[in-house]
C-alpha positions in Angstrom: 0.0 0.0 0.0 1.5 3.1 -1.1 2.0 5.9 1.7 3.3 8.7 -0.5 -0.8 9.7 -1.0 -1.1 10.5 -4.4 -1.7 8.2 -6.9 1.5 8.2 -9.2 0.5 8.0 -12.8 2.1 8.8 -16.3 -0.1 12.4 -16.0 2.0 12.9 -12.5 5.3 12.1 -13.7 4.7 14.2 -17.0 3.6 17.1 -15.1 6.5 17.0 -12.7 8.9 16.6 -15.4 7.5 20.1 -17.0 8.1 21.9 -13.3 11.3 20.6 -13.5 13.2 18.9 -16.0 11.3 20.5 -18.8 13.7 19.1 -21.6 12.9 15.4 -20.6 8.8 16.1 -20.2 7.9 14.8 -24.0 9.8 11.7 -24.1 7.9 8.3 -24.6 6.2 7.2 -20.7 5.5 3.7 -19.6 5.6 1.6 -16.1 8.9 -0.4 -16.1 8.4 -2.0 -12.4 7.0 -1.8 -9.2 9.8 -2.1 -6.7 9.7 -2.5 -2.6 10.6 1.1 -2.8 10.0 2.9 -5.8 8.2 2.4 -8.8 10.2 2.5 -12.0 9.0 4.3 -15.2 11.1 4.2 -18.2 11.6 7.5 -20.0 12.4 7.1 -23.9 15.2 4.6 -24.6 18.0 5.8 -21.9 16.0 6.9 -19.1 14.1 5.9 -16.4 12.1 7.7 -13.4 12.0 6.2 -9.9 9.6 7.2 -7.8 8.8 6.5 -4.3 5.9 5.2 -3.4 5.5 2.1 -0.7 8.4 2.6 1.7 8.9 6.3 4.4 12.2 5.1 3.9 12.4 5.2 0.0 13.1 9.2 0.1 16.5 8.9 2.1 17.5 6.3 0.0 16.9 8.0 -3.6 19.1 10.5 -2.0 21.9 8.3 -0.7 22.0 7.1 -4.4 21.7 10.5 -6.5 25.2 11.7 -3.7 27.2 8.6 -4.1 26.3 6.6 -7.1 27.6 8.8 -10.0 31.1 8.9 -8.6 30.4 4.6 -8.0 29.3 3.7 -11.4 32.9 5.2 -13.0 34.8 2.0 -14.1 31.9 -1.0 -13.3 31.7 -3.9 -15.6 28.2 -3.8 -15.9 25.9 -1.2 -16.1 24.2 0.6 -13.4 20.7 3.2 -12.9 23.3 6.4 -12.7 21.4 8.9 -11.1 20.9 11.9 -13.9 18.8 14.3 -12.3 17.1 15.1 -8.6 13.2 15.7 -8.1 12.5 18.0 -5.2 9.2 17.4 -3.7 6.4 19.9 -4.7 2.8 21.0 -4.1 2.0 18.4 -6.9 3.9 15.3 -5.6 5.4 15.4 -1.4 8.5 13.1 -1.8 11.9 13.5 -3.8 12.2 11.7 -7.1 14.8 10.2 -8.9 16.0 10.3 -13.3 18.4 7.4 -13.9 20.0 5.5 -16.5 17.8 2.9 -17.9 19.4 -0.9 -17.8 18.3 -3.3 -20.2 17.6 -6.8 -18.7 15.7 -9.7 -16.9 15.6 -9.8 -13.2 17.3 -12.6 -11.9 14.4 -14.1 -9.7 12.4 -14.1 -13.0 14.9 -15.4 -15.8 17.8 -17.1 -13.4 21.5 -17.2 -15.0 22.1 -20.5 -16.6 25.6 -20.2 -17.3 27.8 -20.8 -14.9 31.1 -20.0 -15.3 30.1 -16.7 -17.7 27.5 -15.8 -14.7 30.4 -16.7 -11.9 33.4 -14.4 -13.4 30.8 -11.9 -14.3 29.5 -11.4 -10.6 33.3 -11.8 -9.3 34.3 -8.8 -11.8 32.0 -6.9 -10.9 32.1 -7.3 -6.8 35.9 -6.6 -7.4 35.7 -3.4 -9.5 32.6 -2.3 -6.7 34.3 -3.4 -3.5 36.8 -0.6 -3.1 37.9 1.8 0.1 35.1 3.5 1.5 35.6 7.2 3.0 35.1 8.0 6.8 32.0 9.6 5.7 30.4 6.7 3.9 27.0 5.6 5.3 26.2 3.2 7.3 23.7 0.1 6.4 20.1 0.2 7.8 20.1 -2.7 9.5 22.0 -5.4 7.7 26.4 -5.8 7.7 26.9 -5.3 11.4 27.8 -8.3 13.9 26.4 -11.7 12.4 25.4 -12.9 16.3 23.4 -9.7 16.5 20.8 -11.3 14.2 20.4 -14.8 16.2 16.7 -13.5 17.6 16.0 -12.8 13.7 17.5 -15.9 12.5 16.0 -18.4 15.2 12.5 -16.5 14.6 12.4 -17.1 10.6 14.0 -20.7 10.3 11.4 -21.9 13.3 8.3 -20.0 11.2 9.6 -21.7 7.6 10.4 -25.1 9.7 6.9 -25.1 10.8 5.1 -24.1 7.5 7.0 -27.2 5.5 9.3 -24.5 3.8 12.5 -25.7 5.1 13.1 -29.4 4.9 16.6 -29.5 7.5 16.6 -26.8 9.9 19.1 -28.5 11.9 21.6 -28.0 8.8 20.4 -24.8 8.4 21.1 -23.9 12.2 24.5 -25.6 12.0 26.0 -23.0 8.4 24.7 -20.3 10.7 26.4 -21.2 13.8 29.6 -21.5 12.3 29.6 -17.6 10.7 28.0 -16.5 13.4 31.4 -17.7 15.3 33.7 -17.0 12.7 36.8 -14.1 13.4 34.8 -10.6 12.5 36.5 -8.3 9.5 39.4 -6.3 10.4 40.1 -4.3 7.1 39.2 -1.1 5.2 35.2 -0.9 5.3 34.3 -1.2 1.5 31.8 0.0 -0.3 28.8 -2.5 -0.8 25.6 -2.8 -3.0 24.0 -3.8 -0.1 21.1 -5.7 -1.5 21.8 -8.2 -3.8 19.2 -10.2 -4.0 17.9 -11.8 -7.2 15.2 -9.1 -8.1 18.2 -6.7 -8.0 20.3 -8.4 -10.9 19.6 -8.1 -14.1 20.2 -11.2 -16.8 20.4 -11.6 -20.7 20.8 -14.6 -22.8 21.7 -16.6 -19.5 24.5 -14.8 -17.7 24.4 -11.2 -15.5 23.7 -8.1 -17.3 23.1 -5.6 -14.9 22.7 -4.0 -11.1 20.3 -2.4 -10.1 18.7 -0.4 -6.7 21.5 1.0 -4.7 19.4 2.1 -2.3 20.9 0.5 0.5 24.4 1.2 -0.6 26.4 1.4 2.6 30.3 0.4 3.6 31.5 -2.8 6.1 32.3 -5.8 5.7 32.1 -7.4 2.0 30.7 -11.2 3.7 27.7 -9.1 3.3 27.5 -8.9 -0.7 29.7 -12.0 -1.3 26.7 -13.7 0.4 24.6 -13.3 -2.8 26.6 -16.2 -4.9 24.8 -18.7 -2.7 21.3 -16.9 -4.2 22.5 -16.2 -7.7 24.6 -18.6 -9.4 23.4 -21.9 -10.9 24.7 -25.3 -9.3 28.6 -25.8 -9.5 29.6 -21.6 -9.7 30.2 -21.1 -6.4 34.2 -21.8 -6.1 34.6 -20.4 -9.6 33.3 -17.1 -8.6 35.5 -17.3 -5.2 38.5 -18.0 -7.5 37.8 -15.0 -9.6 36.9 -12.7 -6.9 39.9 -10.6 -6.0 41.8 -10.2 -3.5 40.4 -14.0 -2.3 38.3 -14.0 0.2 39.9 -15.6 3.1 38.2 -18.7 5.1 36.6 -16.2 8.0 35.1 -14.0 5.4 33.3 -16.9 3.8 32.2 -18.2 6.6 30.4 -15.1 7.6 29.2 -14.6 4.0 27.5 -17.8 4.8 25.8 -16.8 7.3 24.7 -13.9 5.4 22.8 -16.0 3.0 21.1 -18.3 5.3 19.3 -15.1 6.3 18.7 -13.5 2.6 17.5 -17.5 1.7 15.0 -17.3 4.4 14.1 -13.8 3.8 13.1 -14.6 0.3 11.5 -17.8 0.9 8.9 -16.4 3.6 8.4 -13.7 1.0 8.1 -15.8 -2.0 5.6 -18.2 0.0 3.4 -14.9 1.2 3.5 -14.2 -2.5 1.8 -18.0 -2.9 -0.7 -17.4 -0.7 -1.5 -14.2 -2.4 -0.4 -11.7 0.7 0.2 -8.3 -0.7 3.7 -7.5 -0.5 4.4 -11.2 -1.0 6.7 -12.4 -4.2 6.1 -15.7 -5.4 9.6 -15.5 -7.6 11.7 -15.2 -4.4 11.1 -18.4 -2.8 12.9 -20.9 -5.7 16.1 -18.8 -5.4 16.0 -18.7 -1.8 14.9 -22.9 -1.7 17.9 -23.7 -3.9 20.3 -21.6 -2.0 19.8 -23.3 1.2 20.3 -26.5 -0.4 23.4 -25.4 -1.6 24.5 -24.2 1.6 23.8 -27.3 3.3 24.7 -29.7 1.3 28.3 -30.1 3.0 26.7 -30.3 6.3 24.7 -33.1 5.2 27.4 -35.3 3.8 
């Protein structure tokens, strides 16, 4: 349900443009997406207009990405939504807006990579090229990339609910990949920067292998366990050591076993979100729950050997 508490059409975003960014007002108008944050309206052929609509949060966040993003994006293997212009809220519409870059592709939950050692040193090249120094002044993540133990009430909560709805089939093997990161020597070095959210709705595919990143709203610096977590989530069966050996500098053992930990909670968060999406719950995404299912299974398959 939106909160913003206007309706957000093409007529809205048009107008808008015209108080605005009067140069990009006539260009061709159509929905792209509906996001957790933001909806996304492509604008011509280049373009596209976020707008936030379900989230308080989403305004902060367009803003994070419209400061830090541009200077980000120089130098990335794939392509990013590069913040273009800024939309200050108005009479017409209450909440800041966002012009981006539009990027061609697939989301990941929808049209999965199928090639895996393409899929594997893409994701590793691009982790690499995005993982650098962070300044002093970088932000901070919204609750996600602290201490791994912090989450245990969160963790013990979502694996008993999926255990007792039939969703997770091994909890105890699922307990016992999060134990060990949640135990594992925290990071010492340089905070980097991270995406933040890479989660399969948030990577873009084409003809089988990544094509694109998208929503860097919850951009933020720490440790990189946090983002290396999404291999488990996004590569097909057999990627995962490629993409460690192409990652650089290589992740050492306490790094991937807190990135472990990391996707036991983005596999449970998807899988109670694709099974709300099942049972028709609004807010619910019925595309989450296989990549989140298969993830877990790949995590805990050397526990159960």
């Amino acid at each position: 349900m939106t909160v913003t508490g206007t309706d957000i059409t093409a007529d809205l975003i048009r107008d808008l443009l015209r108080e605005q960014h009067p140069d990009l007002a006539d260009r061709p108008l159509k929905l792209g997406a509906l996001g957790w944050d933001n909806q996304v309206w492509r604008l011509g052929d280049d373009l596209a207009v976020r707008m936030p609509w379900a989230t308080e949060s989403a305004d902060a966040l367009l803003r994070k990405e419209h400061t830090w993003l541009p200077l980000l994006a120089q130098g990335l293997p794939l392509p990013v939504p590069v913040p273009q212009r800024l939309g200050e809220p108005s009479a017409r519409f209450p909440r800041p807006w966002l012009v981006t870059t539009w990027v061609p592709g697939e989301p990941a939950d929808r049209a999965p990579a199928t090639r895996p050692e393409e899929a594997a040193d893409t994701l590793a090249a691009f982790l690499t090229a995005f993982h650098r120094r962070a300044p002093e002044e970088a932000p901070m993540g919204r609750d996600r990339g602290g201490r791994l133990a912090d989450t245990a009430e969160g963790f013990t909560g979502a694996l008993a609910r999926a255990a007792e709805l039939g969703l997770v089939h091994d909890p105890d093997a699922v307990r016992a990949v999060w134990e060990d990161a949640a135990a594992a020597p925290a990071w010492t070095g340089p905070r980097l920067w991270l995406h933040g959210d890479l989660h399969p709705a948030n990577i873009l595919t084409t003809d089988g292998t990544f094509s694109g990143v998208i929503d860097f709203g919850d951009l933020f610096a720490g440790d990189p366990a946090f983002d290396l977590a999404c291999a488990w989530l996004l590569l097909p069966d057999g990627a995962i050591d490629r993409f460690h050996a192409a990652y650089h500098p290589a992740p050492d053992p306490a790094t991937l076993r807190r990135a472990r930990g990391w996707a036991v909670l983005r596999a449970l968060a998807g899988i109670h979100i694709g099974h709300a999406g099942d049972q028709g719950r609004p807010g619910g995404k019925p595309t989450w729950g296989p990549p989140g299912q298969a993830a877990l299974r790949r995590l805990t398959a050397s526990v159960r050997s």
